[in-house]
C-alpha positions in Angstrom: 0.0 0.0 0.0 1.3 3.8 -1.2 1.2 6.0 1.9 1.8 9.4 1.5 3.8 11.2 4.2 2.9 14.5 5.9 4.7 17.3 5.6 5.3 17.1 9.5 6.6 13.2 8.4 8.5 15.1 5.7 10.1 17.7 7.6 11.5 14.8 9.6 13.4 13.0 6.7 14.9 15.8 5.7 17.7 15.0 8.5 18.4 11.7 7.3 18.4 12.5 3.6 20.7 15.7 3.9 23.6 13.3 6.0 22.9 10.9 3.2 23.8 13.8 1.2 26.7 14.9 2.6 28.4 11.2 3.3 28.1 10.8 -0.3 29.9 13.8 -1.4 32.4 12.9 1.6 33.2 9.9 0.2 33.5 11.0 -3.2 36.6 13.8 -2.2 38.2 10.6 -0.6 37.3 7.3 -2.8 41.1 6.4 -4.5 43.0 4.0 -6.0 44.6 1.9 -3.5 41.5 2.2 -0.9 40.2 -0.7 -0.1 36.1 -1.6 -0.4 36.1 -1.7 3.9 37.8 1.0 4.3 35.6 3.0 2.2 32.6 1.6 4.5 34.8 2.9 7.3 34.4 6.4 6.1 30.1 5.5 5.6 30.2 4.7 9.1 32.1 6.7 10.7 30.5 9.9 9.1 26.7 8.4 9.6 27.7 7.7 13.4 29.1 11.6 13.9 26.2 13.2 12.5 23.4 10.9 15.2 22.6 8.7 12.8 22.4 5.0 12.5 23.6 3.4 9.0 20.2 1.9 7.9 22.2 -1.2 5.8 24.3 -2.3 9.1 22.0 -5.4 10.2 19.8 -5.2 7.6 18.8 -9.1 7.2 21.9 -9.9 8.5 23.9 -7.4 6.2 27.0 -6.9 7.4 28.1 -3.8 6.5 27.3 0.3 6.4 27.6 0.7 2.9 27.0 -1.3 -0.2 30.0 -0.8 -2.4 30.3 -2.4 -6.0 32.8 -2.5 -8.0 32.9 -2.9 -11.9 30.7 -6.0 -12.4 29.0 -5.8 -9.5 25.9 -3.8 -9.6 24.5 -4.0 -6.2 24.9 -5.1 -2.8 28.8 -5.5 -2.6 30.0 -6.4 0.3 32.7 -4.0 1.7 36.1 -6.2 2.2 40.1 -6.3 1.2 39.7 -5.8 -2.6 41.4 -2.7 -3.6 40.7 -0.1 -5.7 42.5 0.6 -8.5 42.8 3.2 -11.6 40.4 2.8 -14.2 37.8 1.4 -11.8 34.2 2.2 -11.2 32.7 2.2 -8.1 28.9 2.1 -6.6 28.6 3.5 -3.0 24.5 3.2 -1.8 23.9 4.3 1.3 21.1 5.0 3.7 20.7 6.5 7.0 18.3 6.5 10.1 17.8 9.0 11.7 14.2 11.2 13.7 12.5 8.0 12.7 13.0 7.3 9.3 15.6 6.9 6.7 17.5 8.8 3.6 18.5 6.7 0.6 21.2 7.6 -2.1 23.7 6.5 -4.0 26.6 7.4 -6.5 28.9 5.9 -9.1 32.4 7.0 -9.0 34.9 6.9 -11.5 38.9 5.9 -10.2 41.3 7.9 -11.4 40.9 7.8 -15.4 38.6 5.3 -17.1 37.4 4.2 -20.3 36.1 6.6 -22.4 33.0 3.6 -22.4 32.8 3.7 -18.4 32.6 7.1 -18.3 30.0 7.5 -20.7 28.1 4.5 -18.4 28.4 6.6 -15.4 27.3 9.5 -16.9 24.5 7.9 -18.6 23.4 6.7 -15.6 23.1 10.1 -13.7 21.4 11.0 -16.6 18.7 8.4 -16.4 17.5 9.5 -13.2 16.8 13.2 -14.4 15.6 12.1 -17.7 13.4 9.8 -15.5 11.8 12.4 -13.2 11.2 14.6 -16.3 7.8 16.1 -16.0 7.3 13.5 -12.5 4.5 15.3 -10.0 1.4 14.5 -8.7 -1.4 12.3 -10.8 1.7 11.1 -12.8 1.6 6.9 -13.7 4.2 5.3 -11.6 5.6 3.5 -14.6 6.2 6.8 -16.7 9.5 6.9 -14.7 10.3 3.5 -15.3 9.4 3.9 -18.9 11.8 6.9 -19.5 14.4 5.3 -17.8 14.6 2.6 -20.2 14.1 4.5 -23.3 17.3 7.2 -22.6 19.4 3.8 -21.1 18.5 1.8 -24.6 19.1 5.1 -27.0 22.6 5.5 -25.4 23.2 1.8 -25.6 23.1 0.5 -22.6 20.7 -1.9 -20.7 18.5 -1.5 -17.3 19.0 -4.5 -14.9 15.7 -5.7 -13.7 16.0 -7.9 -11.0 16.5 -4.9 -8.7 14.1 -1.8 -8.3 13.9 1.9 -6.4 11.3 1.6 -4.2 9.5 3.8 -1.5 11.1 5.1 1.9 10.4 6.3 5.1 9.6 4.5 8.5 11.0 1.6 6.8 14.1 1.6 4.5 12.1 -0.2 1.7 7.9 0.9 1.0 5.7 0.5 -1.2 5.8 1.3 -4.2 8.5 -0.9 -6.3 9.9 1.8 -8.7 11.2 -0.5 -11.8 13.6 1.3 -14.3 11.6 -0.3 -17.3 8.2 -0.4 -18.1 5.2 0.7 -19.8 4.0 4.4 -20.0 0.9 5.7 -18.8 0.6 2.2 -16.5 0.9 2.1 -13.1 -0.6 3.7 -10.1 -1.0 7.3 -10.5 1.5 9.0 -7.6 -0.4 11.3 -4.9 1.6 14.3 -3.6 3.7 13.6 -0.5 4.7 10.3 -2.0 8.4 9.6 -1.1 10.6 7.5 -3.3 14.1 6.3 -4.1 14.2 6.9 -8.0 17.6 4.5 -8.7 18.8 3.9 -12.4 21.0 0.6 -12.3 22.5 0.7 -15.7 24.8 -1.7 -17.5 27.3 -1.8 -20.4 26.4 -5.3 -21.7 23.0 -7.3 -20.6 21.0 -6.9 -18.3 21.3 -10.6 -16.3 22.2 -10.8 -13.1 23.7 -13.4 -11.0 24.2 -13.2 -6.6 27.1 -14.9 -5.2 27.3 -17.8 -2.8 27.2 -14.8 -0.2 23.5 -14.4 -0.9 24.5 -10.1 -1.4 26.7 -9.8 -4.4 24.7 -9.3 -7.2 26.9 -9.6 -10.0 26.5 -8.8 -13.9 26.0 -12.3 -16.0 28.4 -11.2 -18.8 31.4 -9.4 -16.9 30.7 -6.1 -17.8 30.6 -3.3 -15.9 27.4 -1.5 -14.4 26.8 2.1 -12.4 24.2 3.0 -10.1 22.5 6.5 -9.6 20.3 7.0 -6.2 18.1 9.9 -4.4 15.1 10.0 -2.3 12.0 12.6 -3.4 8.8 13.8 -2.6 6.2 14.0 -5.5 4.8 17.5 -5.2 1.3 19.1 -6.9 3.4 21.1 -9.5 6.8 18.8 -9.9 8.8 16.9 -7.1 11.5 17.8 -4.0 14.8 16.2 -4.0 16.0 15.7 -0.3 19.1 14.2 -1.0 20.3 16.9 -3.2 
């Protein structure tokens, strides 16, 4: 069921969503080649803990760690650990924090050192396919109309839209109602209310879109090898467009 918050309910996950914020843009002036995965969920933790907030993913089913942080081939859900970073990678950081009673999604792809002129268009692409996603978004819009323009500006640039994994909505709880696919159908879908808060989160990859999760039962891995980037924020639809909290 699609609840839409209050603007008192609101108010409140504006905390949360601007340390989000912030812990993303930290880690982005320190992520380098030579870091390791845990150490970069060192800096997720440590920065989450300072501002009074709890890292949402820590515990989370039994996930061990603050961050998710995938590298390359892995799309989602890395688990932080000794693999080190190195030039020419690509790297996923999601995070979410907790914090007045609910939580603040986000995440980033970010680009070691100098990459492939093919990586770098992914990443881009990928930041891209959020805005061009949320493109006309507010109230009475078909939930799928995101999902929809997603896909289209992933496919025109080449690339493919996983779809085992999905935005979703936030709040009390890290994952609500609704799913929010990146493919789909225009004009299908429930038709979002204002005060509706969702994670909008392009997962985009170079090659196909088949996935595969480790013996770990976290590491969600591409099928073919190639790389994939990720692109997260949390929003309120709004009467006249939407609000994004963790920007």
């Amino acid at each position: 069921m699609i609840r839409p918050k209050t603007e008192e309910e609101i108010a409140l996950m504006r905390e949360p969503c601007r340390i989000v914020k912030e812990c993303l843009a930290f880690v982005g002036e320190r992520i380098c080649a030579g870091m390791t995965t845990k150490e970069v969920d060192d800096l997720v933790y440590r920065f989450i803990k300072a501002e009074g907030a709890e890292p949402s993913c820590l515990g989370y089913y039994g996930y061990p760690a603050s961050a998710c942080v995938s590298v390359n081939e892995v799309v989602v859900h890395g688990i932080p650990d000794g693999r080190v970073l190195e030039e020419g990678d690509i790297v996923s950081v999601d995070l979410c924090a907790y914090k007045n009673g609910f939580h603040g999604d986000g995440a980033r792809t970010f680009c070691i050192g100098q990459v492939s002129p093919q990586n770098q268009k992914l990443v881009r692409v990928t930041e891209e396919c959020f805005f061009h996603g949320i493109d006309g978004l507010k109230a009475g819009t078909p939930l799928y109309d995101i999902s929809y323009r997603v896909q289209q500006y992933a496919e025109k640039n080449g690339f493919s839209v996983i779809r085992s994994y999905t935005g979703h909505g936030i709040g009390r709880e890290m994952h609500e109602d609704p799913g929010v696919p990146n493919f789909g159908r225009r004009g299908t879908g429930p038709r979002l209310e204002a005060g509706t808060v969702i994670c909008v989160e392009p997962m985009i990859a170079a090659g196909g879109w088949r996935v595969k999760v480790k013996d770990d039962g976290w590491t969600a891995v591409m099928a073919d090898g190639k790389c994939a980037a990720h692109y997260e924020n949390t929003l309120v639809i709004r009467e006249d467009g939407v609000e994004i909290l963790t920007l």
